[in-house]
DSSP file (Angstrom, degrees, kcal/mol; ACC not computed):
  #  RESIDUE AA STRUCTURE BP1 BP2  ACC     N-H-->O    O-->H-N    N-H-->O    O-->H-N    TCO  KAPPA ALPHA  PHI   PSI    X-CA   Y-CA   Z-CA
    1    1 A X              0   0    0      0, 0.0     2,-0.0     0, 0.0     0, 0.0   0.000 360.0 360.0 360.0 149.0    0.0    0.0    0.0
    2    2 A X     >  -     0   0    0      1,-0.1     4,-0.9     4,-0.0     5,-0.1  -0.107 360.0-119.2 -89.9 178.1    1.3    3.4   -1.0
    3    3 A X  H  > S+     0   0    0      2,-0.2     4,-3.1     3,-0.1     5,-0.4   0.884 113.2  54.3 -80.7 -46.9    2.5    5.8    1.5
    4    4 A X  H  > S+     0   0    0      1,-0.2     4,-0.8     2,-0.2     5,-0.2   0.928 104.9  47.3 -68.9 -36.1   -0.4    8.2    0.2
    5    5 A X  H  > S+     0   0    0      2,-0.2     4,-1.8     1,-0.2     5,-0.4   0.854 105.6  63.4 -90.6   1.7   -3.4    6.0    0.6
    6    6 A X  H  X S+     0   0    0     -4,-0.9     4,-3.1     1,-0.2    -2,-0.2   0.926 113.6  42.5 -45.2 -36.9   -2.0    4.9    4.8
    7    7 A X  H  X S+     0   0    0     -4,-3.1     4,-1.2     1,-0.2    -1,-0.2   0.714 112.7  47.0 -98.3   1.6   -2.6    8.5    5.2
    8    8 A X  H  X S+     0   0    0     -4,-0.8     4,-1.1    -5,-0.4    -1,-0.2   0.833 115.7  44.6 -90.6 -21.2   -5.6    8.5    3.4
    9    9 A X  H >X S+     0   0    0     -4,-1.8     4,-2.6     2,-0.2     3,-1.0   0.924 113.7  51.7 -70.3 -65.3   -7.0    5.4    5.2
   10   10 A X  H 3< S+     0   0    0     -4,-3.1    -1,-0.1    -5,-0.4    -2,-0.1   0.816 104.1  54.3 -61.0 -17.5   -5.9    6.7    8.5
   11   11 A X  H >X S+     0   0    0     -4,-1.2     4,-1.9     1,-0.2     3,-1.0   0.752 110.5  50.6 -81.6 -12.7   -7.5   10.1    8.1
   12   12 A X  H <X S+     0   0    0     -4,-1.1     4,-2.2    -3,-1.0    -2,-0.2   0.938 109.2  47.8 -52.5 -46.2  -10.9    8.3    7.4
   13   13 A X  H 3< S+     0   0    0     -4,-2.6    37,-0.6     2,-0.2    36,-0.3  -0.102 110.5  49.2 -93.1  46.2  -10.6    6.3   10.2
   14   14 A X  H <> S+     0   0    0     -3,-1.0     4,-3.1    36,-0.2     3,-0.3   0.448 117.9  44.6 -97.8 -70.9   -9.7    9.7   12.3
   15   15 A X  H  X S+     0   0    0     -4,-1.9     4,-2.8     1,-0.3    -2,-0.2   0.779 115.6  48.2 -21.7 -65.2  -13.1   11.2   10.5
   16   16 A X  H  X S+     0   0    0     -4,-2.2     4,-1.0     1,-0.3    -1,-0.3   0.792 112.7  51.6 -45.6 -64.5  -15.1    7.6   11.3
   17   17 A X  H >> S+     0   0    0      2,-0.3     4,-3.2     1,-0.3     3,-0.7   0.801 101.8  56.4 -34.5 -75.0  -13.9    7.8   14.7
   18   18 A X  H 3X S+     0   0    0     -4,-3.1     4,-4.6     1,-0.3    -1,-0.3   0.935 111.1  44.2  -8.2 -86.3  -15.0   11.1   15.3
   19   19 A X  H 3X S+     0   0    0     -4,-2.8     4,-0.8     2,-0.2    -2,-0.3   0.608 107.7  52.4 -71.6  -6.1  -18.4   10.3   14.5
   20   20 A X  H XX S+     0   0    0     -4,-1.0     4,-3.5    -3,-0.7     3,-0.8   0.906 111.2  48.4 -70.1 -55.9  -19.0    7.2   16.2
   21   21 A X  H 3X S+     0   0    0     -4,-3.2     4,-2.0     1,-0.3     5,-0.3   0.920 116.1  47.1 -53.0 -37.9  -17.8    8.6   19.3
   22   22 A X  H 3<>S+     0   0    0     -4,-4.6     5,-2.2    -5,-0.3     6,-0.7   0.774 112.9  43.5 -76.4  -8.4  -20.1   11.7   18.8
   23   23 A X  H X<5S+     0   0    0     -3,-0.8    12,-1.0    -4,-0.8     3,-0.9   0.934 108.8  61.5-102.9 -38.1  -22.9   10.1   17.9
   24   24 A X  H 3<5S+     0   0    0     -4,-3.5    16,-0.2    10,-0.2    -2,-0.2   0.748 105.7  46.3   4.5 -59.2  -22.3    7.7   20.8
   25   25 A X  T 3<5S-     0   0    0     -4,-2.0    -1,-0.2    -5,-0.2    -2,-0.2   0.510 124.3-104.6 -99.6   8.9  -22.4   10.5   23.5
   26   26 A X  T < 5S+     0   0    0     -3,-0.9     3,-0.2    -5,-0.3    -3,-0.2   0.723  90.1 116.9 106.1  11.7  -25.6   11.8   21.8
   27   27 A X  S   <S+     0   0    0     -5,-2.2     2,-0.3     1,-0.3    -4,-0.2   0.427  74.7  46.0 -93.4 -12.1  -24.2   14.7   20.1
   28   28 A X  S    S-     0   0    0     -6,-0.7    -1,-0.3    -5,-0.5     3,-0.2  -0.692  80.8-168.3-129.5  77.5  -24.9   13.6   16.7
   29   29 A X        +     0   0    0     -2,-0.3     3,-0.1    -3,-0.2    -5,-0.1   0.023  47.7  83.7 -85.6-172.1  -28.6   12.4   16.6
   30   30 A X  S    S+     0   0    0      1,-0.5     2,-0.2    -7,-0.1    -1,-0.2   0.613  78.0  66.8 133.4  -9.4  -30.2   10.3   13.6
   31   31 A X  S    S-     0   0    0     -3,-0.2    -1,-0.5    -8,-0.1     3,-0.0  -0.817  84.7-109.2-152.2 164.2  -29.3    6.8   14.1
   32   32 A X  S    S+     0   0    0     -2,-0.2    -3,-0.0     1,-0.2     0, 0.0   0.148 117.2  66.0-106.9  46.0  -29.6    3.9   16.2
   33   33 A X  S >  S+     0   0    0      5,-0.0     3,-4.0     6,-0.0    -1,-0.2   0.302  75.1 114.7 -90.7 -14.5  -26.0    4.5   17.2
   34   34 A X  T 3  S+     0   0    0      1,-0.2   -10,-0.2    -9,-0.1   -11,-0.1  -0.380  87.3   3.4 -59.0 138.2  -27.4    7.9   19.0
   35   35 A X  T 3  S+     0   0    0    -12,-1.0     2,-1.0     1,-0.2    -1,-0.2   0.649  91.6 134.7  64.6   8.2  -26.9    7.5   23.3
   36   36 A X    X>  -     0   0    0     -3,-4.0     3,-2.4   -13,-0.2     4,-0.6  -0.669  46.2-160.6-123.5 130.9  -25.2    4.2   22.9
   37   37 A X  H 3> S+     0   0    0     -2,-1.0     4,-1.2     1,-0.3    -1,-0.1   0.594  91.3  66.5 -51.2   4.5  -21.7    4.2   25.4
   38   38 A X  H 3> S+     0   0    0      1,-0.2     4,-3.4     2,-0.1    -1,-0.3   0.975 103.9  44.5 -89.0 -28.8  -20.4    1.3   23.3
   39   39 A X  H <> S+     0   0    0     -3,-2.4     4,-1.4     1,-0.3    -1,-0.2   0.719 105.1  54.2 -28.9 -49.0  -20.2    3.7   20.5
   40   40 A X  H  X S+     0   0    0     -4,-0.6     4,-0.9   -16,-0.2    -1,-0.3   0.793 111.6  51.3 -84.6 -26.6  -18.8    6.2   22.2
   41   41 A X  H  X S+     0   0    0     -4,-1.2     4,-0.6     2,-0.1    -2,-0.2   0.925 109.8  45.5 -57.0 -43.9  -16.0    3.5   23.2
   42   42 A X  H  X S+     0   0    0     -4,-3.4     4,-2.9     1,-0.2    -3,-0.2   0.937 101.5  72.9 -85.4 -32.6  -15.2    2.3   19.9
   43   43 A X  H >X S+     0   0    0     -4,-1.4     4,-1.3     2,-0.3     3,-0.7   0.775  98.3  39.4  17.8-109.9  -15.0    5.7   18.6
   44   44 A X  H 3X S+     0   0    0     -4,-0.9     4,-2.3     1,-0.3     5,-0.2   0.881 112.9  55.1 -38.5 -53.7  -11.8    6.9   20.1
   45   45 A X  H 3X S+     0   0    0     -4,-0.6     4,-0.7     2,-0.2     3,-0.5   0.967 113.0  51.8 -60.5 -60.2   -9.8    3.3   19.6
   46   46 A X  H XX S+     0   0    0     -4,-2.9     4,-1.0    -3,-0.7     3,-0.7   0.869 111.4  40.5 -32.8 -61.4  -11.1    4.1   15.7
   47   47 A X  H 3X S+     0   0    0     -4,-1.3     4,-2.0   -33,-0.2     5,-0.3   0.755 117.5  49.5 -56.0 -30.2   -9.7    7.5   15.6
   48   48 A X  H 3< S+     0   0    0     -4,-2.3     4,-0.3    -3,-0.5    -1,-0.2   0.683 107.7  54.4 -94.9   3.5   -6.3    6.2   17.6
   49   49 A X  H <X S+     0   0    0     -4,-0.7     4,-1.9    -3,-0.7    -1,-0.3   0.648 111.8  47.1-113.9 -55.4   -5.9    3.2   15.1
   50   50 A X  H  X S+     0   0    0     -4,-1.0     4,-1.1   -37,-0.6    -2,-0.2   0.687 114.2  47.7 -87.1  -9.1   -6.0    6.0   12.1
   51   51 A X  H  X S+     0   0    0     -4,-2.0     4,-1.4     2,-0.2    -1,-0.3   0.650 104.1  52.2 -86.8 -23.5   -3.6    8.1   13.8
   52   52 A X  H  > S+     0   0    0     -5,-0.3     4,-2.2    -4,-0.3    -2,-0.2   0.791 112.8  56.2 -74.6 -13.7   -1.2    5.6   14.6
   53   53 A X  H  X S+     0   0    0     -4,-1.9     4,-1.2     1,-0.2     5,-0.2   0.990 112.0  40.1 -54.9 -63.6   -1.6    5.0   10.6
   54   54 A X  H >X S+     0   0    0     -4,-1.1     4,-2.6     2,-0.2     3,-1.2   0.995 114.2  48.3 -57.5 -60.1   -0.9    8.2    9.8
   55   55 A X  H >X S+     0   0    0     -4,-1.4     3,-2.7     1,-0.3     4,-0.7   0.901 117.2  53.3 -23.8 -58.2    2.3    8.8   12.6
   56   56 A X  H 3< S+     0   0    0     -4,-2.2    -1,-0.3     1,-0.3    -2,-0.2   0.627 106.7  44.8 -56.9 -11.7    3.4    5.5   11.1
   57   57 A X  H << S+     0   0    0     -3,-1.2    -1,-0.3    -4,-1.2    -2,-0.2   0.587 114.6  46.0-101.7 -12.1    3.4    6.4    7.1
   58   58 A X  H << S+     0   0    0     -3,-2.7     2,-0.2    -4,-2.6    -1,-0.2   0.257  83.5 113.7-135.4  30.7    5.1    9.7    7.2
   59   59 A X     <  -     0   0    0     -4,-0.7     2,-0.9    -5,-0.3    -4,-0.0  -0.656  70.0-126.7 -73.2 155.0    8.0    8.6    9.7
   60   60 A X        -     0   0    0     -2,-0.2     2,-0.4     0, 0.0    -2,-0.1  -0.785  15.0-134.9-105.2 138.4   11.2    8.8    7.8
   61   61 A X        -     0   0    0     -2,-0.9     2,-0.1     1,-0.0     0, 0.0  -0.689  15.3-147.1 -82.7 130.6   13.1    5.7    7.9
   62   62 A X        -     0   0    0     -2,-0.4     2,-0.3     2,-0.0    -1,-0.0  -0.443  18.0-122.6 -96.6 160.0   17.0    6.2    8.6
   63   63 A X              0   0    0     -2,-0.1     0, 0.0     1,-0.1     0, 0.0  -0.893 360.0 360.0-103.5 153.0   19.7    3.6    6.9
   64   64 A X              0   0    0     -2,-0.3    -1,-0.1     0, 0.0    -2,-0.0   0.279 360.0 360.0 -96.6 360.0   21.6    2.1    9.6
């Protein structure tokens, strides 16, 4: 996988993240995700999954 779509992946699953968690704590209504705490769990761990994506595609690798 290219270096561009890691970071494209991982800022979706930032985005994804985002909105689970918000619509989780009730902030986002519309769905039958709205008010429920698992949501609001998996949420964050989504988002922190797409950031370690990102961290991880645009370290620069040294030669030893």
């Amino acid at each position: 996988m290219s270096k561009a779509a890691r970071i494209a992946l991982g800022a979706m699953l930032i985005v994804i993240g985002l909105v689970f968690t918000l619509q989780g704590l009730g902030y986002l209504a519309g769905s039958p995700m709205t008010g429920v705490t698992g949501w609001a769990v998996i949420g964050p761990v989504v988002a922190l999954v797409g950031l370690v994506l990102i961290m991880r595609s645009v370290q620069t690798r040294r030669p030893r």
